[in-house]
N, CA, C and O atoms as CSV, one atom per row, in Angstrom:
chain,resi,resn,atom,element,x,y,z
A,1,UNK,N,N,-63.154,61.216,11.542
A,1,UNK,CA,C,-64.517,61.088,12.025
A,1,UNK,C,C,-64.567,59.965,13.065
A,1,UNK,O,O,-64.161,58.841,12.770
A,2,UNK,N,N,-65.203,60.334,14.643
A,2,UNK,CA,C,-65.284,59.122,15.403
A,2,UNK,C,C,-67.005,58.609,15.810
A,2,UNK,O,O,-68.016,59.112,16.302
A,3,UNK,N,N,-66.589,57.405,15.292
A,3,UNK,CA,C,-67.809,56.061,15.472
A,3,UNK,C,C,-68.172,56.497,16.910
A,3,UNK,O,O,-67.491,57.239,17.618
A,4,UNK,N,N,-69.543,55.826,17.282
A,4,UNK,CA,C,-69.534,55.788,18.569
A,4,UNK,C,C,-70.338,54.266,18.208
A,4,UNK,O,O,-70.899,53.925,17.166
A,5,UNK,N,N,-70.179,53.630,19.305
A,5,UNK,CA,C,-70.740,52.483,19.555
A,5,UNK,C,C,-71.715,51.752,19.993
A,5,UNK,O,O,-71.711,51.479,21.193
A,6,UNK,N,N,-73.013,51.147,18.965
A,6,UNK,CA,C,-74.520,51.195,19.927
A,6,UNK,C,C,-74.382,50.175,20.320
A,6,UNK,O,O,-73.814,49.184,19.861
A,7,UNK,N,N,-75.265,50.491,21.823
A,7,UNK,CA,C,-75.736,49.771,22.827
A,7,UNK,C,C,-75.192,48.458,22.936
A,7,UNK,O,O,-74.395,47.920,23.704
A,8,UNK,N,N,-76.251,47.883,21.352
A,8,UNK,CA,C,-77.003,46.886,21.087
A,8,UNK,C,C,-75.293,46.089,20.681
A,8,UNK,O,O,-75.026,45.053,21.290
A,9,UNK,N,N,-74.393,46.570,19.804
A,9,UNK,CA,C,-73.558,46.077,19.287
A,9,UNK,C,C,-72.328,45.854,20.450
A,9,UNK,O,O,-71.434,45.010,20.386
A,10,UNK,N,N,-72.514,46.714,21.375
A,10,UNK,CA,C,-71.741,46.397,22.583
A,10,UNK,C,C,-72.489,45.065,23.148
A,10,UNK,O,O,-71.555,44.438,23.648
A,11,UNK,N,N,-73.503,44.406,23.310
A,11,UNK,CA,C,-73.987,43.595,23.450
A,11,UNK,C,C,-73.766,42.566,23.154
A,11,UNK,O,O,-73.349,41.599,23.792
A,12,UNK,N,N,-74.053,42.715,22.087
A,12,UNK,CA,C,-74.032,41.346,21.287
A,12,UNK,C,C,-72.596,41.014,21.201
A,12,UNK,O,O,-72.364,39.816,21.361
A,13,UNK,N,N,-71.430,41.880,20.958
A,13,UNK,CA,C,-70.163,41.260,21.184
A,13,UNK,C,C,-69.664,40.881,22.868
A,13,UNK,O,O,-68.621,40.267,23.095
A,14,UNK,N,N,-70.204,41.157,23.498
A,14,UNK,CA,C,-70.162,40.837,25.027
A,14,UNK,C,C,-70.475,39.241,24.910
A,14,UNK,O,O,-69.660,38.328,25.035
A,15,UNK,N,N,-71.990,39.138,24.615
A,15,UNK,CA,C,-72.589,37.812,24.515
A,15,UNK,C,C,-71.654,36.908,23.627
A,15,UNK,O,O,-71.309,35.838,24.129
A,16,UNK,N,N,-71.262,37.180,22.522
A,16,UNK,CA,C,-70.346,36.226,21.603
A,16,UNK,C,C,-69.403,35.984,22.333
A,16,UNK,O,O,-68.969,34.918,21.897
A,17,UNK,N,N,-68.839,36.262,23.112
A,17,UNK,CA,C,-67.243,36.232,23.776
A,17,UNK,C,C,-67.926,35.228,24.499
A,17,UNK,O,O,-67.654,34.052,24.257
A,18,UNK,N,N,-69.038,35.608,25.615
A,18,UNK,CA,C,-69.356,34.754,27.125
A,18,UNK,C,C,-69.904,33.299,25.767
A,18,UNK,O,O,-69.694,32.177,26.228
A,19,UNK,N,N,-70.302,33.294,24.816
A,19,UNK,CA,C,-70.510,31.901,24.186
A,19,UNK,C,C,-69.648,31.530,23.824
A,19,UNK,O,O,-69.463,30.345,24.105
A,20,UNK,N,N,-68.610,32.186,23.029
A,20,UNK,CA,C,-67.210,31.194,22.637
A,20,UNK,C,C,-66.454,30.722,24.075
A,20,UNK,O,O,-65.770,29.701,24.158
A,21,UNK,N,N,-66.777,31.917,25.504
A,21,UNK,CA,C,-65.762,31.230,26.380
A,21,UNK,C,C,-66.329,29.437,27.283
A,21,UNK,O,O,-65.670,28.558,27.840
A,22,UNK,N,N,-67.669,29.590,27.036
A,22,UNK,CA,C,-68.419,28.708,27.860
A,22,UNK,C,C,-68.556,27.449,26.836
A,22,UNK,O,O,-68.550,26.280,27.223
A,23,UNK,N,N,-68.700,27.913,25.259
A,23,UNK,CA,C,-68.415,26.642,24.657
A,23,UNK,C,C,-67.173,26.211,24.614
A,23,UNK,O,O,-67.138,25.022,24.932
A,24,UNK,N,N,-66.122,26.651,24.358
A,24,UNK,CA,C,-64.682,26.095,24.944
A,24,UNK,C,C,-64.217,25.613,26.389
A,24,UNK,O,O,-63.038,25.407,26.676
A,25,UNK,N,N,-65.417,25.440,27.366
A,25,UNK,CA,C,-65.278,24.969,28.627
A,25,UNK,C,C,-66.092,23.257,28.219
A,25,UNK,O,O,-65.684,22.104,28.359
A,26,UNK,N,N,-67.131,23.728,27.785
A,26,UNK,CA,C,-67.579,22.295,27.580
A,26,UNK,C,C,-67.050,21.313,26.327
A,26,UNK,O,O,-67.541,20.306,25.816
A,27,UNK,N,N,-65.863,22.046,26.076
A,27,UNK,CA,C,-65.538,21.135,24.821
A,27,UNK,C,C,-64.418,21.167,25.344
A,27,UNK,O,O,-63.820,20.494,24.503
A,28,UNK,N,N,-63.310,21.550,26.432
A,28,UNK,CA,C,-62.654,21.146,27.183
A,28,UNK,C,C,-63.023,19.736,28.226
A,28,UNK,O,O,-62.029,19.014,28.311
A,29,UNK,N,N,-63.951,19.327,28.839
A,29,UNK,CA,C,-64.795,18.709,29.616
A,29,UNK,C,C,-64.618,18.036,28.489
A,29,UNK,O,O,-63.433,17.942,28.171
A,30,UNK,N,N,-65.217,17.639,27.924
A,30,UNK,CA,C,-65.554,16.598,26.635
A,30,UNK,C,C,-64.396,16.182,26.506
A,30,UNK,O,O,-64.315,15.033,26.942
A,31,UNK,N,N,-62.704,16.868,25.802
A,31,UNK,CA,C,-62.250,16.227,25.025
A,31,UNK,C,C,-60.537,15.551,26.529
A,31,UNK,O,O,-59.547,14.820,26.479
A,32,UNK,N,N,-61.054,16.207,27.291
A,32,UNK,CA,C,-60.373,16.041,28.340
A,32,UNK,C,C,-59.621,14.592,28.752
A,32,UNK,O,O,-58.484,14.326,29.140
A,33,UNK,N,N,-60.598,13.940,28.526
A,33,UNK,CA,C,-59.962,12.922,29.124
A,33,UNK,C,C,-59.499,11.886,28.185
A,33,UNK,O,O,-59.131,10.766,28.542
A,34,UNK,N,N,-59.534,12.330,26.904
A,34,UNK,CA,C,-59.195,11.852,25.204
A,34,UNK,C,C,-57.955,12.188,25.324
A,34,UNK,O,O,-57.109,11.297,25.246
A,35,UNK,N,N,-57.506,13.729,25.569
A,35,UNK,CA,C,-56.604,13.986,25.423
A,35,UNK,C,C,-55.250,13.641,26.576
A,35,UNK,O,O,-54.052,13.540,26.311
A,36,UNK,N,N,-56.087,13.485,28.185
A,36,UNK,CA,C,-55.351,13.159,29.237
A,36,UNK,C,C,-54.694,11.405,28.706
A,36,UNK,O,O,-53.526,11.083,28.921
A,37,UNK,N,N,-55.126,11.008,28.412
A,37,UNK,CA,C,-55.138,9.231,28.196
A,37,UNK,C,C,-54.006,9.233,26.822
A,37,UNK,O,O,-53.205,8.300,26.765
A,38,UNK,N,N,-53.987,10.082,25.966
A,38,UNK,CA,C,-53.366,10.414,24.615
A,38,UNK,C,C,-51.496,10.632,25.244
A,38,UNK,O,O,-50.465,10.077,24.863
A,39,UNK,N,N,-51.748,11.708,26.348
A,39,UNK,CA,C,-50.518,12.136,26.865
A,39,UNK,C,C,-49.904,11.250,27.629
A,39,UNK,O,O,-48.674,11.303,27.617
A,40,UNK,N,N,-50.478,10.348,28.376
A,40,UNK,CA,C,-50.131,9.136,29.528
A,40,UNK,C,C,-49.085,8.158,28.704
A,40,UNK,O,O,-47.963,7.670,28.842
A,41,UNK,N,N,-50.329,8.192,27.624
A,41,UNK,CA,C,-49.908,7.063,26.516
A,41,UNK,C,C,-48.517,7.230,25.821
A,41,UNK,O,O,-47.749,6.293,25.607
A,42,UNK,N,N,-48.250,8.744,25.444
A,42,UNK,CA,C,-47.257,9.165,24.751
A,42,UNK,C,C,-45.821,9.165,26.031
A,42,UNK,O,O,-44.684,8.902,25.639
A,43,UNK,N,N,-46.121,9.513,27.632
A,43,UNK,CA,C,-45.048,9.448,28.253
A,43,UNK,C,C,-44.806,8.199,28.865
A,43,UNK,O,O,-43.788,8.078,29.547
A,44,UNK,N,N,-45.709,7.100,28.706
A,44,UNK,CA,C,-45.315,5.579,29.069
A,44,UNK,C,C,-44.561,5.216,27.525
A,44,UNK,O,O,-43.546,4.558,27.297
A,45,UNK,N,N,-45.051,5.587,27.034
A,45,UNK,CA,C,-44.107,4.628,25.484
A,45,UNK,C,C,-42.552,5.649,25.647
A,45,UNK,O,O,-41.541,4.949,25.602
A,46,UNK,N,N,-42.348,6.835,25.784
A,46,UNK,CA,C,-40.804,7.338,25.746
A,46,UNK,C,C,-40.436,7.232,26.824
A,46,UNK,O,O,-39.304,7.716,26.793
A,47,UNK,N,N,-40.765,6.704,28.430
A,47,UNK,CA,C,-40.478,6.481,29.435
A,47,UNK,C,C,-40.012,4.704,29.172
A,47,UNK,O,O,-38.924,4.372,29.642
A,48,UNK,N,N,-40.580,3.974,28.670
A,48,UNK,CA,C,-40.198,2.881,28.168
A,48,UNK,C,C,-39.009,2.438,27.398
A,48,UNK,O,O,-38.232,1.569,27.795
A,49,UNK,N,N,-38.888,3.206,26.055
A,49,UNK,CA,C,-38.137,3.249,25.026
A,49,UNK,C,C,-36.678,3.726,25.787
A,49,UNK,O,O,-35.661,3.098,25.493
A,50,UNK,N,N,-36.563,5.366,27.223
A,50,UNK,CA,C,-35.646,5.187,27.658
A,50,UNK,C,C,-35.053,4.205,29.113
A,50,UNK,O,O,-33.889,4.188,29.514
A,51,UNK,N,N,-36.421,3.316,29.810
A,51,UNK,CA,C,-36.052,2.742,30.415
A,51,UNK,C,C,-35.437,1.149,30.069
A,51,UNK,O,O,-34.791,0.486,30.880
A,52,UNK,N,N,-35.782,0.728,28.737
A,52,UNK,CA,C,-35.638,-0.214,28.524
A,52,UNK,C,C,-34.398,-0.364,27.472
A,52,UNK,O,O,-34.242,-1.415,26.852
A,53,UNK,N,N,-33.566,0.704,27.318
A,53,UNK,CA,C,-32.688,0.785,27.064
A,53,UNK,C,C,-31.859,0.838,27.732
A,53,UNK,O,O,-30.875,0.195,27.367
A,54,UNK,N,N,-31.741,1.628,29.114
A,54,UNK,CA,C,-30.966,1.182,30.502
A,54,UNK,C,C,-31.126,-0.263,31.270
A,54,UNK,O,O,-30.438,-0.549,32.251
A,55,UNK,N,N,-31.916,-0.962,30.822
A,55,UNK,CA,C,-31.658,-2.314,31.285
A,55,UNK,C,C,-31.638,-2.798,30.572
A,55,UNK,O,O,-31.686,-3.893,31.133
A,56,UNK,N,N,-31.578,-3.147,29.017
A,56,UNK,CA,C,-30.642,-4.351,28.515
A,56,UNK,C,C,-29.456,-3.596,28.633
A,56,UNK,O,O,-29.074,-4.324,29.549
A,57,UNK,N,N,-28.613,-2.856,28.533
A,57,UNK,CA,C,-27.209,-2.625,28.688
A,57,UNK,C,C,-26.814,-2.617,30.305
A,57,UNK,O,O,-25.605,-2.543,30.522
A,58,UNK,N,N,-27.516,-2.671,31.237
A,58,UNK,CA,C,-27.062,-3.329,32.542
A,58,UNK,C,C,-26.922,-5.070,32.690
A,58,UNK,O,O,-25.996,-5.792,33.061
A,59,UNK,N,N,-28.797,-5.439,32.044
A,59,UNK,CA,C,-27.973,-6.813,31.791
A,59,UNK,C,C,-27.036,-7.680,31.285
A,59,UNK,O,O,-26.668,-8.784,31.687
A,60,UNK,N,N,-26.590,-6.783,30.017
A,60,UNK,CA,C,-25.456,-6.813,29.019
A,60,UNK,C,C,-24.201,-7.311,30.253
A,60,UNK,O,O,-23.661,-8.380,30.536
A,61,UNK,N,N,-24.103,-5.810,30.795
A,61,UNK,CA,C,-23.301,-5.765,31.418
A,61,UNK,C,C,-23.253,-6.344,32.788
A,61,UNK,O,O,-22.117,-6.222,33.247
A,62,UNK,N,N,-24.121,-6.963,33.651
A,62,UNK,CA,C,-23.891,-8.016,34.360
A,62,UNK,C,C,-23.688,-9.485,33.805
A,62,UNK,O,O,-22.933,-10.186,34.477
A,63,UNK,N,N,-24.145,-9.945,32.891
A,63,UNK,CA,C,-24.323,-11.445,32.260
A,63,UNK,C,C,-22.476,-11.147,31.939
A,63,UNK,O,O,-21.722,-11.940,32.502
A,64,UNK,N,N,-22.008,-10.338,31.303
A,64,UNK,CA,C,-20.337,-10.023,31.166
A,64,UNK,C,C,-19.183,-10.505,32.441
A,64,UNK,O,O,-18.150,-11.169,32.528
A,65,UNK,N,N,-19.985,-9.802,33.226
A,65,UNK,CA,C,-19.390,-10.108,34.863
A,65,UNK,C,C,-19.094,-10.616,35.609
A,65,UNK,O,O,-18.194,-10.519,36.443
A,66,UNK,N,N,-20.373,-11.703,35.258
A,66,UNK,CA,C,-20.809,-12.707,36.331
A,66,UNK,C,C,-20.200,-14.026,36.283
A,66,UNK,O,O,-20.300,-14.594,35.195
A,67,UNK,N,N,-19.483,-14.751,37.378
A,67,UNK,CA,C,-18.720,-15.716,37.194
A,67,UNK,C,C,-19.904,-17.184,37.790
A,67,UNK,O,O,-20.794,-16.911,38.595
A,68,UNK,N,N,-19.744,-18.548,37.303
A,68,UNK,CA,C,-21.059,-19.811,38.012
A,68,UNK,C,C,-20.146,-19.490,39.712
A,68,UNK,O,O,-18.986,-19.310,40.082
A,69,UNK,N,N,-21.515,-19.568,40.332
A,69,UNK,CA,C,-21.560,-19.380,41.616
A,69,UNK,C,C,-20.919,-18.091,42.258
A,69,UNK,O,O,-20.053,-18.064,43.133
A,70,UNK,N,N,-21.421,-17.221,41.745
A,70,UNK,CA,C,-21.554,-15.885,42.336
A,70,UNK,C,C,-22.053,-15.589,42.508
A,70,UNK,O,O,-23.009,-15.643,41.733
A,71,UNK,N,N,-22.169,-14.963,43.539
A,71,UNK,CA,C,-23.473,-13.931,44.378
A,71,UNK,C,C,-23.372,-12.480,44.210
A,71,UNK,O,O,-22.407,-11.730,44.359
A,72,UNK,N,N,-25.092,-12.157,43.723
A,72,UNK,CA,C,-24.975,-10.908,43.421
A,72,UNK,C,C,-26.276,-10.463,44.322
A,72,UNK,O,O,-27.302,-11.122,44.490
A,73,UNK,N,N,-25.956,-9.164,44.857
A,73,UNK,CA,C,-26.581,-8.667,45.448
A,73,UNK,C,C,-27.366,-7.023,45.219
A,73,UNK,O,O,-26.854,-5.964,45.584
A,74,UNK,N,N,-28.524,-7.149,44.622
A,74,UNK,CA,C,-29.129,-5.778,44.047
A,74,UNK,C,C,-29.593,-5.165,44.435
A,74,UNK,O,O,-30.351,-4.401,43.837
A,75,UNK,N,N,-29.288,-5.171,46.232
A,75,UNK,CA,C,-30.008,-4.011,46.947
A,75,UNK,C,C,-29.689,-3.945,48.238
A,75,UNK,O,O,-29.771,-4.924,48.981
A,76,UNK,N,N,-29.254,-2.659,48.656
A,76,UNK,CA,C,-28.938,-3.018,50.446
A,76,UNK,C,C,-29.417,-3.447,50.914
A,76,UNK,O,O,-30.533,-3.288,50.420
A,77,UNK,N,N,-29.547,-4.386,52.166
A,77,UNK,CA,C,-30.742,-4.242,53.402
A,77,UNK,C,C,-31.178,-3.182,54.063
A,77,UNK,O,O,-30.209,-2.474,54.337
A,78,UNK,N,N,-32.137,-2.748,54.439
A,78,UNK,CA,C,-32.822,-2.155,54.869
A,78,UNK,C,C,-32.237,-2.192,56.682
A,78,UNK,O,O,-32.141,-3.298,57.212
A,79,UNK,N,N,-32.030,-1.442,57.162
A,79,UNK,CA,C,-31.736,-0.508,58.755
A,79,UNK,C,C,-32.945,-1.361,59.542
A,79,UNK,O,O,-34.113,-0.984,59.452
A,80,UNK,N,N,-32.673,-2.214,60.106
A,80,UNK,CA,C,-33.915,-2.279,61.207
A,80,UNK,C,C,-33.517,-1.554,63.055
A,80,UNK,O,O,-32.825,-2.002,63.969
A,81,UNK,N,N,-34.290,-0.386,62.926
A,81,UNK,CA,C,-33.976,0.254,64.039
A,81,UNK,C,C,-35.102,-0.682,65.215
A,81,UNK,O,O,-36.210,-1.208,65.115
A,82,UNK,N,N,-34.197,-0.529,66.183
A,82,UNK,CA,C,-34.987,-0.867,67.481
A,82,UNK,C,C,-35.921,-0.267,68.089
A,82,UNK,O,O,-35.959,0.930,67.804
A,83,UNK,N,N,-36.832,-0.666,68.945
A,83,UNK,CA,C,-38.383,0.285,69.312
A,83,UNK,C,C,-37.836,1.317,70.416
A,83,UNK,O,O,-38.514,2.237,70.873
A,84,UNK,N,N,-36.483,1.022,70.784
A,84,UNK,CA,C,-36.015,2.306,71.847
A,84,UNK,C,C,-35.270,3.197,71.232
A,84,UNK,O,O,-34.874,4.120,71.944
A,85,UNK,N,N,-34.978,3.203,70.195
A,85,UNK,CA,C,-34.553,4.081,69.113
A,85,UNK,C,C,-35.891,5.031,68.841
A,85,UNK,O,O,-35.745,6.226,69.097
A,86,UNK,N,N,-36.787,4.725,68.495
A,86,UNK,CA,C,-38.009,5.517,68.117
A,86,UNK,C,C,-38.539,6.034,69.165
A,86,UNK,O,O,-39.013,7.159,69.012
A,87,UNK,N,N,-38.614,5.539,70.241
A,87,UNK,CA,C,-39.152,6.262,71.610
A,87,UNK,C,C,-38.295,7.010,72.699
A,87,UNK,O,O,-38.793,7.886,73.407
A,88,UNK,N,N,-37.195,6.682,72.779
A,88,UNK,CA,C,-36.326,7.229,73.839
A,88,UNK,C,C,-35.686,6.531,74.678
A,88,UNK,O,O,-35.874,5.317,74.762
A,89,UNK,N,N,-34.795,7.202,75.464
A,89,UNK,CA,C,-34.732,6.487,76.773
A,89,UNK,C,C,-35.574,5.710,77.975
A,89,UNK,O,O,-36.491,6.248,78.596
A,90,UNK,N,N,-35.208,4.647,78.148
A,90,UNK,CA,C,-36.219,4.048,79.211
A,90,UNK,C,C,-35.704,4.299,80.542
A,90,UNK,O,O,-34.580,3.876,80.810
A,91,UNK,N,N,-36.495,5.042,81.569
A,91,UNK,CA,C,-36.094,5.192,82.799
A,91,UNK,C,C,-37.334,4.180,83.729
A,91,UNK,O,O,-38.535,4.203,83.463
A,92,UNK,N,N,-36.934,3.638,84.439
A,92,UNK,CA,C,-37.119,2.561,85.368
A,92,UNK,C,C,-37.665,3.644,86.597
A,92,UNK,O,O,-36.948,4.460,87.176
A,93,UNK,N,N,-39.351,3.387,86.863
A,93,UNK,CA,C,-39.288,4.293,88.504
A,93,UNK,C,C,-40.519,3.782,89.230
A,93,UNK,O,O,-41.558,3.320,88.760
A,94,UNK,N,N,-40.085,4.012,90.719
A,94,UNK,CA,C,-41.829,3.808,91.286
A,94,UNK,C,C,-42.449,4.419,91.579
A,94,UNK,O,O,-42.138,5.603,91.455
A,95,UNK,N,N,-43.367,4.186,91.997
A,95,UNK,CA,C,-44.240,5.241,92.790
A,95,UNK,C,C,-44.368,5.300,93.789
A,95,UNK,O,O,-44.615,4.271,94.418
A,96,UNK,N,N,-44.253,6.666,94.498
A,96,UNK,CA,C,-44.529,6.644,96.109
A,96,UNK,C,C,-45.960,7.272,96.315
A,96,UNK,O,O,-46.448,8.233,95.719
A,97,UNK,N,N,-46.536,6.454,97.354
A,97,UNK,CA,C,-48.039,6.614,97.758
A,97,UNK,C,C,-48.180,7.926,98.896
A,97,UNK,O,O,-49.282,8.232,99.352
């Protein structure tokens, strides 16, 4: 035997859907930024836990190394290019009137 489906009940399950989808928008909005701040929180503390485990075992391992009066150096210098490097060739000319 086949049901057929009134109107009214096509309705009203239409409407229940558009209310569960619009109350799950505003309770997204709401819990949003609870939950954004929750996640920050959770990837600064394991971003920590593995960065701060790579530097005490570098300092480990420089304080090991290091002899009084040595120079250590922790970073290249930086390239300082010249302003004719960035612009081009300079050609020298006059003008004729």
């Amino acid at each position: 035997m086949i049901q057929e489906a009134s109107m009214t009940g096509f309705l009203r399950t239409i409407l229940i859907i558009l209310l569960v989808w619009y109350g799950l928008k505003i309770l997204a909005r709401l819990f949003a930024p609870f939950l954004m701040k929750y996640v920050a929180k959770k990837a600064e503390e394991r971003f920590g836990q593995q960065f701060g485990g790579f530097q005490n075992q570098s300092q480990q391992r420089n304080k090991q190394k290091r002899r009084e009066g040595e120079t250590i150096i922790d970073k290249m210098p930086e390239r300082h290019k010249s302003s004719n490097d960035e612009v081009g060739e300079y050609i020298d000319y006059e003008e004729i009137d």
